[in-house]
Residue frames relative to the residue before (quaternion, step in Angstrom):
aa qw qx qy qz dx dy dz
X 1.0000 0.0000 0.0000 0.0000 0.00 0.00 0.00
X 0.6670 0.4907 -0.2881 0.4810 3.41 0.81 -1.16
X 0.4603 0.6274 -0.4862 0.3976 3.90 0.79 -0.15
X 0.8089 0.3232 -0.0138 0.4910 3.49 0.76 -1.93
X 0.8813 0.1146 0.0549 0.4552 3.45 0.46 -0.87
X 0.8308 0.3613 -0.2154 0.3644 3.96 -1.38 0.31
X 0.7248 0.4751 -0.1955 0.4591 3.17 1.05 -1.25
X 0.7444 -0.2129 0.4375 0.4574 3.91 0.31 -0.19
X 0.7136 -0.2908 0.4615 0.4396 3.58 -2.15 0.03
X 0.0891 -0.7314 0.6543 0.1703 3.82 -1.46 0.38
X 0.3291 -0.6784 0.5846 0.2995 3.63 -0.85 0.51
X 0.4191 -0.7957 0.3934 0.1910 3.80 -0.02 0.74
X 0.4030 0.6620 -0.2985 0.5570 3.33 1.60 -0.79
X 0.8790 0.2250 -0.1846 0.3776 2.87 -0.62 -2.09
X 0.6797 0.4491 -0.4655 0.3459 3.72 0.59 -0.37
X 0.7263 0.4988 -0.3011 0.3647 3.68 0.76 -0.30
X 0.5656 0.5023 -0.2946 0.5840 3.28 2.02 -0.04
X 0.6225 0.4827 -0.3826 0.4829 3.60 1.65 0.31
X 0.6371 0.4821 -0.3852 0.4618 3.20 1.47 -0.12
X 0.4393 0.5386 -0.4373 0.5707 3.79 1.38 -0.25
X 0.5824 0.4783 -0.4917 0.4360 4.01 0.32 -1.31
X 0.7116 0.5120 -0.3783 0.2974 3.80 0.14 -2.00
X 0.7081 0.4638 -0.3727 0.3803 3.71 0.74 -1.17
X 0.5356 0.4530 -0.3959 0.5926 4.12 1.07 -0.73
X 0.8600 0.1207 -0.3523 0.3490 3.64 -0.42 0.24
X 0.7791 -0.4764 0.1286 0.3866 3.12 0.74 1.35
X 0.3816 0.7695 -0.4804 0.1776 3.93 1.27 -0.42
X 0.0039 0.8443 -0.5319 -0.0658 3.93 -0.41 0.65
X 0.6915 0.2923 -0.3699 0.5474 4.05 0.80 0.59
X 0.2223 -0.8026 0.5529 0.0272 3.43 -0.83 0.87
X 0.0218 -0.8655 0.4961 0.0657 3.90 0.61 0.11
X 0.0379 0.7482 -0.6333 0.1943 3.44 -0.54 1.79
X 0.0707 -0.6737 0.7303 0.0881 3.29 -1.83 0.18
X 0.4317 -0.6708 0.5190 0.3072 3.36 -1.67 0.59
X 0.6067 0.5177 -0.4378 0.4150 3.66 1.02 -0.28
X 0.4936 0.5279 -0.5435 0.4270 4.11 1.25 0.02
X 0.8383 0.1429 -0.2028 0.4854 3.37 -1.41 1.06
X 0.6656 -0.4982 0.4191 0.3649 4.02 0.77 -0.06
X 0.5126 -0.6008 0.3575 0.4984 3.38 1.33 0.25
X 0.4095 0.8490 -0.2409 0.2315 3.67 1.54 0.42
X 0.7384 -0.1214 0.1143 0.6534 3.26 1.72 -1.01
X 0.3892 0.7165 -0.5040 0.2849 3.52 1.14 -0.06
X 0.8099 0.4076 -0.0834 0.4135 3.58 0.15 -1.81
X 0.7165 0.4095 -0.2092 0.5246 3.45 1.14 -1.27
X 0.6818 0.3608 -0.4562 0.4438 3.91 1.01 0.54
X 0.4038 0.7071 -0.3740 0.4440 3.16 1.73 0.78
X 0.7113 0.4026 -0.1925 0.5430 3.07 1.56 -0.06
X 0.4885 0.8012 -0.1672 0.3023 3.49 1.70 -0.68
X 0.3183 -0.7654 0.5072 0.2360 3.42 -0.72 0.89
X 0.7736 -0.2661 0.2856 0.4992 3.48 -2.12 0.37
X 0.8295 0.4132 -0.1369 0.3499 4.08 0.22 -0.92
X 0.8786 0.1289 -0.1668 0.4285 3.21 1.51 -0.37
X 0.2043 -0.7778 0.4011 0.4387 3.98 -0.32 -0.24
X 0.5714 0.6627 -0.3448 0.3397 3.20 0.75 0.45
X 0.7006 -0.4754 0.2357 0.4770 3.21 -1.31 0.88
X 0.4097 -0.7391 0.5190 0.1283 2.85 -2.02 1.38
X 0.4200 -0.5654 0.4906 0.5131 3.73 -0.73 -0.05
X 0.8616 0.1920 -0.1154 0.4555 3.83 0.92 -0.15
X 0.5439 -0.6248 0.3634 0.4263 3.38 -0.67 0.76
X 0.5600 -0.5415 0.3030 0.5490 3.81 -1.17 -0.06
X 0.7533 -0.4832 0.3886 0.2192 3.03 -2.16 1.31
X 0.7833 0.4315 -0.3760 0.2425 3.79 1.29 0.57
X 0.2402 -0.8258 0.2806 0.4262 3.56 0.16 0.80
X 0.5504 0.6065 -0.3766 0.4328 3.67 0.93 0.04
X 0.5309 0.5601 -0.4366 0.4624 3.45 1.21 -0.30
X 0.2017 -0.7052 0.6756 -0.0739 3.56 -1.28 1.59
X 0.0865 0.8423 -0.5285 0.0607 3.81 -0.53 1.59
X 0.4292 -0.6841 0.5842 0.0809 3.30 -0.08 2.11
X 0.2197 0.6682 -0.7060 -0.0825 3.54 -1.02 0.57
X 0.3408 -0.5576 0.6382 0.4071 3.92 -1.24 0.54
X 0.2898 -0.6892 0.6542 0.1142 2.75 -2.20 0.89
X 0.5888 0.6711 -0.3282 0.3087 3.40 -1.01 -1.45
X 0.8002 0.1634 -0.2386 0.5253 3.71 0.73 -0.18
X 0.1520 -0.8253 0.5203 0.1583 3.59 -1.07 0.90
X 0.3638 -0.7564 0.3232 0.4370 3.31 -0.26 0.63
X 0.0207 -0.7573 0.6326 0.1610 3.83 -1.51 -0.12
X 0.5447 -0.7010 0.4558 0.0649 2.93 -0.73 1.67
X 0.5530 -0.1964 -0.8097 0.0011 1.79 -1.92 1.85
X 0.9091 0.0399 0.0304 0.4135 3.67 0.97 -0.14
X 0.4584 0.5321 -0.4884 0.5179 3.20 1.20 1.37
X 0.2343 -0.6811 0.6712 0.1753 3.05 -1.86 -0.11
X 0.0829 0.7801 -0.6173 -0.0586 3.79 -1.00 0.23
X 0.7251 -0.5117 0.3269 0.3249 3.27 -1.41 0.50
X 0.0483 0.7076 -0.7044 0.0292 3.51 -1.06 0.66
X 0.4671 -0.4747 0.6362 0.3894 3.80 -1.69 0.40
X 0.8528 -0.3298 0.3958 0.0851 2.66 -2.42 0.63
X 0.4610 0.6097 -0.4580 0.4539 3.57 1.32 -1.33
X 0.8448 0.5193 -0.0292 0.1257 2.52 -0.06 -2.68
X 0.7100 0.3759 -0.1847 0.5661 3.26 1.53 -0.30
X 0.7143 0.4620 -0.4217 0.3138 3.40 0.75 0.20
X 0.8106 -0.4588 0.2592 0.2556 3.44 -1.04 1.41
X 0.1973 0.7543 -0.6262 -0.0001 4.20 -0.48 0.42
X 0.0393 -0.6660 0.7146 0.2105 3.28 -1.32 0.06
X 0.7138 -0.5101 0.2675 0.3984 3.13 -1.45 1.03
X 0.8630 0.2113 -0.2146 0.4055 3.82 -1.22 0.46
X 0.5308 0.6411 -0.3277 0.4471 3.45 1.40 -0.30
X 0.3204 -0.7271 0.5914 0.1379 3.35 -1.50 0.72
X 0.0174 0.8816 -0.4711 -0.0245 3.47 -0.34 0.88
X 0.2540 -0.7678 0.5861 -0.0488 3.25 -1.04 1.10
X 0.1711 -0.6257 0.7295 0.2168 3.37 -1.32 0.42
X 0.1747 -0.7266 0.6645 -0.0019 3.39 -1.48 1.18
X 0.7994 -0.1131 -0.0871 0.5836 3.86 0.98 0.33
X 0.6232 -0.5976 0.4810 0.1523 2.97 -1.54 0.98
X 0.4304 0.7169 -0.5430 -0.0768 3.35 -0.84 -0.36
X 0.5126 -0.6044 0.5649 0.2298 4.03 -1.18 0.25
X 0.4651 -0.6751 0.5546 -0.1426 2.65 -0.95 1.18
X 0.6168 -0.4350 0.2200 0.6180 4.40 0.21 1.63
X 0.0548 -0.8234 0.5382 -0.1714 3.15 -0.02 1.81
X 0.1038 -0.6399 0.6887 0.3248 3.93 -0.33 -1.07
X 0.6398 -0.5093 0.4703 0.3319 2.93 -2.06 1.61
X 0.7924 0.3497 -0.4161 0.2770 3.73 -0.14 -0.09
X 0.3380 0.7468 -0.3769 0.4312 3.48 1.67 0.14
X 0.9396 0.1195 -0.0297 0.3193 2.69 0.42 -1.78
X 0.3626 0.5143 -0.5536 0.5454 3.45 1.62 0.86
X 0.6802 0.3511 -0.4760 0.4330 4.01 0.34 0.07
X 0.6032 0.4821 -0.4434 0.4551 3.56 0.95 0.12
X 0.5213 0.7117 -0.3138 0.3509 3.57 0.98 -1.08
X 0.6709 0.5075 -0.2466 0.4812 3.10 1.38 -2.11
X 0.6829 0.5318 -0.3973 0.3050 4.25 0.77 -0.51
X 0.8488 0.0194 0.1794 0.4969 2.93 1.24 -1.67
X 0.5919 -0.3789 0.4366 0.5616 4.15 -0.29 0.01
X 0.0664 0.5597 -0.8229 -0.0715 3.49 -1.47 0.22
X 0.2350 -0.7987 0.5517 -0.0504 2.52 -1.35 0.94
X 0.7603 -0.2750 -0.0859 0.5821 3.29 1.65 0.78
X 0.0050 0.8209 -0.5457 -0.1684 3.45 -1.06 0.48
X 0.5819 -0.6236 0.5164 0.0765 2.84 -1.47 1.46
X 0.3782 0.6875 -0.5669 0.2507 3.87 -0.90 0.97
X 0.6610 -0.5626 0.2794 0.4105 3.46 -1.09 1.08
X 0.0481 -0.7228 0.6818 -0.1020 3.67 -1.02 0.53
X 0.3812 0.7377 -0.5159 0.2107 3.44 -0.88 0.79
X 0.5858 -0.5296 0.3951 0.4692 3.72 -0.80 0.01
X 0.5968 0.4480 -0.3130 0.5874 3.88 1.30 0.17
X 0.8381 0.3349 -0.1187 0.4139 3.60 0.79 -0.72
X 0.0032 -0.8708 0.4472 -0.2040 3.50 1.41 1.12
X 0.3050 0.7965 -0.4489 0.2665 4.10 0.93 0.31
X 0.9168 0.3010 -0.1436 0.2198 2.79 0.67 -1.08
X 0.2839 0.8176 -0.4094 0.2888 2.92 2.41 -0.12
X 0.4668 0.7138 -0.3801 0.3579 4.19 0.90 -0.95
X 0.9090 0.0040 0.1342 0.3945 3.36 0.06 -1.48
X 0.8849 0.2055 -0.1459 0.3917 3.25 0.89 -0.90
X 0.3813 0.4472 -0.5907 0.5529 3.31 1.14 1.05
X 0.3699 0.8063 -0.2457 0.3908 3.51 0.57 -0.10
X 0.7965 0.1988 0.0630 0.5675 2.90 0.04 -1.97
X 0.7016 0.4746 -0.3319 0.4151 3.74 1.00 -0.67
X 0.5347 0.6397 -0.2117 0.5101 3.35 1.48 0.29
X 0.6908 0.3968 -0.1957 0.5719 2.99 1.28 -0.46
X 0.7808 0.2775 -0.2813 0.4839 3.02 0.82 -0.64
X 0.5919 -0.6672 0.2755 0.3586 3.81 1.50 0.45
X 0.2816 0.8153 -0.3613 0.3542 3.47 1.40 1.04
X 0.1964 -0.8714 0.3848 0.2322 2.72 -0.31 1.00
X 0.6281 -0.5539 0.5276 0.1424 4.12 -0.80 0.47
X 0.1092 0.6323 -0.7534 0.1439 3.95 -0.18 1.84
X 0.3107 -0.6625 0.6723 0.1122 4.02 -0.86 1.06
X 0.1605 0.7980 -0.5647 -0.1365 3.57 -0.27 0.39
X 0.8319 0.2395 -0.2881 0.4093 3.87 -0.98 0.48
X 0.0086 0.8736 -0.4817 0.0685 3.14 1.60 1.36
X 0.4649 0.6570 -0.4644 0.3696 3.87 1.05 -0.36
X 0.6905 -0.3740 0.6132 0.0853 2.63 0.61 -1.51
X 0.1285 -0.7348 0.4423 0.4979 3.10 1.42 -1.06
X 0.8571 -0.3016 0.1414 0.3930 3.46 1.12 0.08
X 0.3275 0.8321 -0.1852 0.4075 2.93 2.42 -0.43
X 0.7202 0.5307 -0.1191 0.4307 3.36 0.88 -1.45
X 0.6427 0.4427 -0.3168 0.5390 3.60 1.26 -1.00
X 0.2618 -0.7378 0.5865 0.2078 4.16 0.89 0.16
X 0.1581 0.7245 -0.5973 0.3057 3.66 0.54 1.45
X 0.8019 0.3790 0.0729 0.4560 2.69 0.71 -1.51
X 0.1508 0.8668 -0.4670 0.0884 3.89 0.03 0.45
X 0.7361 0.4003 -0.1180 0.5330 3.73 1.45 0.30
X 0.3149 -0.7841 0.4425 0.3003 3.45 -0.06 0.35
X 0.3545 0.5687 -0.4181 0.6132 3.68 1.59 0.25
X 0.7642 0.2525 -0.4151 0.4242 3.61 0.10 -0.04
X 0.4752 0.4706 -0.4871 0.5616 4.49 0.96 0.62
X 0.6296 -0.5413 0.5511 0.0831 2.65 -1.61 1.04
X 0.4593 -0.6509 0.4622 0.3896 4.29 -0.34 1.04
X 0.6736 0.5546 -0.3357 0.3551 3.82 1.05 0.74
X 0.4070 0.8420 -0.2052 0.2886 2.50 1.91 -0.62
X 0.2647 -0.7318 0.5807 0.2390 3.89 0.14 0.66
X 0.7988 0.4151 -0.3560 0.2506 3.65 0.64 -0.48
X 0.4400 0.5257 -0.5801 0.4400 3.33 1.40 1.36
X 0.4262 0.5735 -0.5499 0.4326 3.27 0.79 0.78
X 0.7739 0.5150 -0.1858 0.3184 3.48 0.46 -0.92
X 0.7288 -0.3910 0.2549 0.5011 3.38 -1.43 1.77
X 0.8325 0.4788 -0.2140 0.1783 3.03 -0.55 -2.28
X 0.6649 0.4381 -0.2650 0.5439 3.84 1.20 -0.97
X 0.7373 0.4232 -0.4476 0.2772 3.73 0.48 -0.17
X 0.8331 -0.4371 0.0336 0.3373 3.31 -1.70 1.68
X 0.6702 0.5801 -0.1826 0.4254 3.33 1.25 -1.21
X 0.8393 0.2945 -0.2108 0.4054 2.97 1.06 -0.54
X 0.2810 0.8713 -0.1881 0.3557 3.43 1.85 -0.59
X 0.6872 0.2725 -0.2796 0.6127 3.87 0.82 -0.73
X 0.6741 0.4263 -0.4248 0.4282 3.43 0.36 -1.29
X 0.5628 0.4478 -0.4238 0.5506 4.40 0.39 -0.45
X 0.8067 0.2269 -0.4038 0.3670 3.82 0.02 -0.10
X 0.6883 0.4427 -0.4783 0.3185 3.26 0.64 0.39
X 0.4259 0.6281 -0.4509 0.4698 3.17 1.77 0.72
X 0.6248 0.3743 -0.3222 0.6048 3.51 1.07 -0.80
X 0.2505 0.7239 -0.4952 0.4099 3.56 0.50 0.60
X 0.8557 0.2054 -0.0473 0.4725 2.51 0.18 -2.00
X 0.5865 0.5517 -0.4312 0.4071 3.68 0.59 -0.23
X 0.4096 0.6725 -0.3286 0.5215 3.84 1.63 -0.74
X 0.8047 0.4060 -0.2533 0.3516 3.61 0.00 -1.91
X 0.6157 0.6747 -0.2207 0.3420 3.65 1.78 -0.73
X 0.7916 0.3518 -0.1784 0.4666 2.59 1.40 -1.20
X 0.2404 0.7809 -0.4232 0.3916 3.58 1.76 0.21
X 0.8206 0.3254 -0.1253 0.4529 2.96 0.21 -2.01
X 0.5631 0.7065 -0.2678 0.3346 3.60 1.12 -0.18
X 0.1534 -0.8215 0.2539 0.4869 2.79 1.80 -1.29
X 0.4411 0.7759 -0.2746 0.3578 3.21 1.83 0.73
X 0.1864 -0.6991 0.5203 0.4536 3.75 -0.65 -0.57
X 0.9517 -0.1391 0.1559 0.2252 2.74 -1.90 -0.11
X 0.5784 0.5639 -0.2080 0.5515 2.94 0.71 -1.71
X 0.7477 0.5749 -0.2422 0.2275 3.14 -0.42 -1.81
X 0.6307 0.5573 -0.2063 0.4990 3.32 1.62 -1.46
X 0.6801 0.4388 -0.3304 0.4855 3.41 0.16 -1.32
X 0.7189 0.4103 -0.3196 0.4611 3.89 0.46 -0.86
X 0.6393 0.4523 -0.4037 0.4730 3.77 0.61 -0.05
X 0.5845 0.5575 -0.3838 0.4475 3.65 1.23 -0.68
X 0.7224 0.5036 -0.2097 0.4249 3.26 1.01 -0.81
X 0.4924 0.6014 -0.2804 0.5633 3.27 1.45 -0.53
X 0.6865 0.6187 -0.0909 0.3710 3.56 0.97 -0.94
X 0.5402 0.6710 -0.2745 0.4273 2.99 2.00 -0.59
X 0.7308 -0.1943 0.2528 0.6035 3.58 1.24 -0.97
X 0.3939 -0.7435 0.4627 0.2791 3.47 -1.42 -0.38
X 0.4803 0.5026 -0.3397 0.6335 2.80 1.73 0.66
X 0.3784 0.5610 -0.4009 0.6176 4.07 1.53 0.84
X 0.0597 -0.7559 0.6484 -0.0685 3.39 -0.96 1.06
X 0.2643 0.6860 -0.6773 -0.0286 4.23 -0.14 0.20
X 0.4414 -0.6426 0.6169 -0.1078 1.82 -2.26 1.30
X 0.0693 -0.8443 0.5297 -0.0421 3.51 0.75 1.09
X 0.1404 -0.8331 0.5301 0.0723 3.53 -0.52 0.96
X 0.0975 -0.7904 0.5977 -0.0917 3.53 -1.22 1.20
X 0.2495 -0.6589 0.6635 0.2516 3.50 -1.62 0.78
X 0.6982 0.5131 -0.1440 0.4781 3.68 0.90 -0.78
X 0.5218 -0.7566 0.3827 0.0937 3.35 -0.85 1.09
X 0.6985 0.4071 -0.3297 0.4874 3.00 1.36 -0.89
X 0.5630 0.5851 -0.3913 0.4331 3.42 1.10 0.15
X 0.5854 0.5542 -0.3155 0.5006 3.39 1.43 -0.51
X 0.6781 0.4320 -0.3767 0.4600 3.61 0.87 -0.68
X 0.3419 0.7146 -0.3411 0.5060 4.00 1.61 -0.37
X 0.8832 0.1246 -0.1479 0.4272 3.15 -0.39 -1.47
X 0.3733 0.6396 -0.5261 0.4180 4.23 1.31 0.02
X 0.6724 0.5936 -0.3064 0.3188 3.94 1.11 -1.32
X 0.5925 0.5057 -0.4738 0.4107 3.17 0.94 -0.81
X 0.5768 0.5622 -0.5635 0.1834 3.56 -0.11 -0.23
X 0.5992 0.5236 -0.1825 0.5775 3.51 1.69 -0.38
X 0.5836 0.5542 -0.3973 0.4410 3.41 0.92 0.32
X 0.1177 0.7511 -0.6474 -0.0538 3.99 -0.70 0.72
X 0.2074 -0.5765 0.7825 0.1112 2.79 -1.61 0.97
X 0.4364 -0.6677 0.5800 0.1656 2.44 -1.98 1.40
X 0.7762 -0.4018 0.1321 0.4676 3.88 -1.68 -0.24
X 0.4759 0.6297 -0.4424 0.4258 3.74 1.68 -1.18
X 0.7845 0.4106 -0.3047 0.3508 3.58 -0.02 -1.88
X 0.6227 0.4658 -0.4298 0.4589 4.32 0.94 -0.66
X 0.5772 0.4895 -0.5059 0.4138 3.99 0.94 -0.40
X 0.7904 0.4259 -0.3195 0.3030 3.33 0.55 -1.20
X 0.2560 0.8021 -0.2400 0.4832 3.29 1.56 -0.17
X 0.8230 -0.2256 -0.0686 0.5168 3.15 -0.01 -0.99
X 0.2162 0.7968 -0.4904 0.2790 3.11 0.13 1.41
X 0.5390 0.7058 -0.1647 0.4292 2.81 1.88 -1.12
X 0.1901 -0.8041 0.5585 -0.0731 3.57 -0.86 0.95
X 0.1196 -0.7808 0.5958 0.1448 3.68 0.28 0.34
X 0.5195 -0.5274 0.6358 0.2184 3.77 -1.90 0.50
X 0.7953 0.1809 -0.0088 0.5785 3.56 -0.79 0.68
X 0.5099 0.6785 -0.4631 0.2553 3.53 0.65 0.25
X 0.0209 0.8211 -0.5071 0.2612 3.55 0.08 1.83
X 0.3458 -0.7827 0.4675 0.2221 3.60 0.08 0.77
X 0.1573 -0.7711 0.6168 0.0150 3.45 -0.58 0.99
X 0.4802 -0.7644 0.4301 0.0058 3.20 -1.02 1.30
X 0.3624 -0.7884 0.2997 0.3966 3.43 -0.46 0.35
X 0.4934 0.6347 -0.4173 0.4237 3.19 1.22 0.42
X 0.7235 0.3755 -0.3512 0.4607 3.42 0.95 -0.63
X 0.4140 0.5675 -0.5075 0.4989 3.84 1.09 0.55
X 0.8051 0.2286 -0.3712 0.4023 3.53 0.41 -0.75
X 0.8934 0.1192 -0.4324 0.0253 3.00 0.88 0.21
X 0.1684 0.7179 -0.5254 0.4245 3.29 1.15 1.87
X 0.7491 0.3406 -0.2355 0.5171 3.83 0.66 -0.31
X 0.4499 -0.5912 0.6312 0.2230 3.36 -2.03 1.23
X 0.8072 -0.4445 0.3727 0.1092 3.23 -1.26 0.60
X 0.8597 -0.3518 0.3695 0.0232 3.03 -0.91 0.33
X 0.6388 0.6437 -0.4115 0.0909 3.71 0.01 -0.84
């Protein structure tokens, strides 16, 4: 998402030379959607070489590489979404045969997705998860356990909060969807950094950063927990590849989830598209 849309300007280059970097170090799930960017560059730089973001004559050059895209919503410019079928929203490059090989749902609710379960396999659902975004731990990790689901965390950062980069709304671009959000407004803003405080002081003594932390906590949840930390920049990609080498011990997972954020309302991905301008 952050390639095409919400996050600020994108350097097209450097994000499509991070998706060439992800395949050389072995990355094998890509998570895309046609409603990021307006159906404009999200999916079709999912296919895109070191030089361009635009559609490829061929899908990417790995055959282990698995690219989840979310359907069911098309976008409509400047800032809605509406339903569409599955056909219509999955991804082609010319000559290429595409198939969907598993299902999964997308910030569902435990009774959603045991009435989907009851039609067909799912095969994961995908919903925000993070050391700020602790909703769903109640019911639908839960229920996706039981029924053997597997668990994609997306904006495990945070939306970026967590990696303490960022500690001001003076430092987002006047596009930035995340001055919309609980966690960044004034009132709430100090009390959230002295949570990333603590997640900082962890990863100090760790010899890690931030990032690295919040994405090992999450890693920590199970092995049936996939995050998807999302980057335009590479050197952030080679960051969040480290956590896999980070361990937190039992002290640093208590304090962990201890944390509570201010303002801490899950935002959907619908209400991003439709609170944020495009792209161009």
């Amino acid at each position: 998402m952050g390639m095409s849309v919400a996050y600020g300007p994108v350097d097209g280059d450097e994000a499509a030379a991070t998706l060439c970097r992800a395949v050389e170090r072995g990355v094998t799930l890509f998570d895309t959607a046609d409603v990021y960017g307006f159906g404009d560059t999200s999916d079709s730089s999912a296919g895109s070489s070191p030089r361009s973001t635009t559609r490829s004559s061929s899908p990417p050059s790995s055959a282990s590489s698995a690219i989840p895209t979310t359907t069911g919503a098309a976008p409509t410019p400047p800032t809605g979404v509406r339903s569409t079928s599955v056909r219509r929203s999955t991804p082609r490059w010319p000559g290429s045969a595409w198939k969907v090989h598993h299902l999964g749902l997308s910030e569902a609710a435990p009774d959603t997705i045991r009435r989907a379960a009851a039609v067909h396999p799912i095969a994961a659902v995908q919903t925000e998860w993070s050391l700020f975004a602790r909703d769903i731990e109640d019911e639908v990790v839960p229920t996706c356990r039981e029924l053997g689901i597997g668990l994609v965390a997306y904006s495990p950062l945070g939306r970026g909060m967590l990696s303490g980069a960022v500690t001001s709304l003076d430092q987002l671009a006047s596009d930035d969807y995340r001055r919309l959000l609980p966690w960044w407004q004034e009132d709430n803003l100090a009390t959230n950094q002295r949570l990333v405080d603590v997640v900082r002081d962890i990863a100090t003594a760790r010899g890690a950063s931030s990032s690295q932390v919040a994405l090992a906590w999450v890693l920590a949840q199970g092995d049936d927990v996939v995050p998807i930390p999302g980057t335009k920049r590479r050197r952030y990609l080679q960051e969040n590849l480290a956590a896999l080498d980070v361990e937190l011990s039992d002290d640093d997972l208590a304090r962990l989830d201890a944390l509570r954020p201010s303002g801490n309302r899950v935002i959907t991905q619908a209400e991003v598209h439709r609170t944020t301008i495009p792209a161009r």
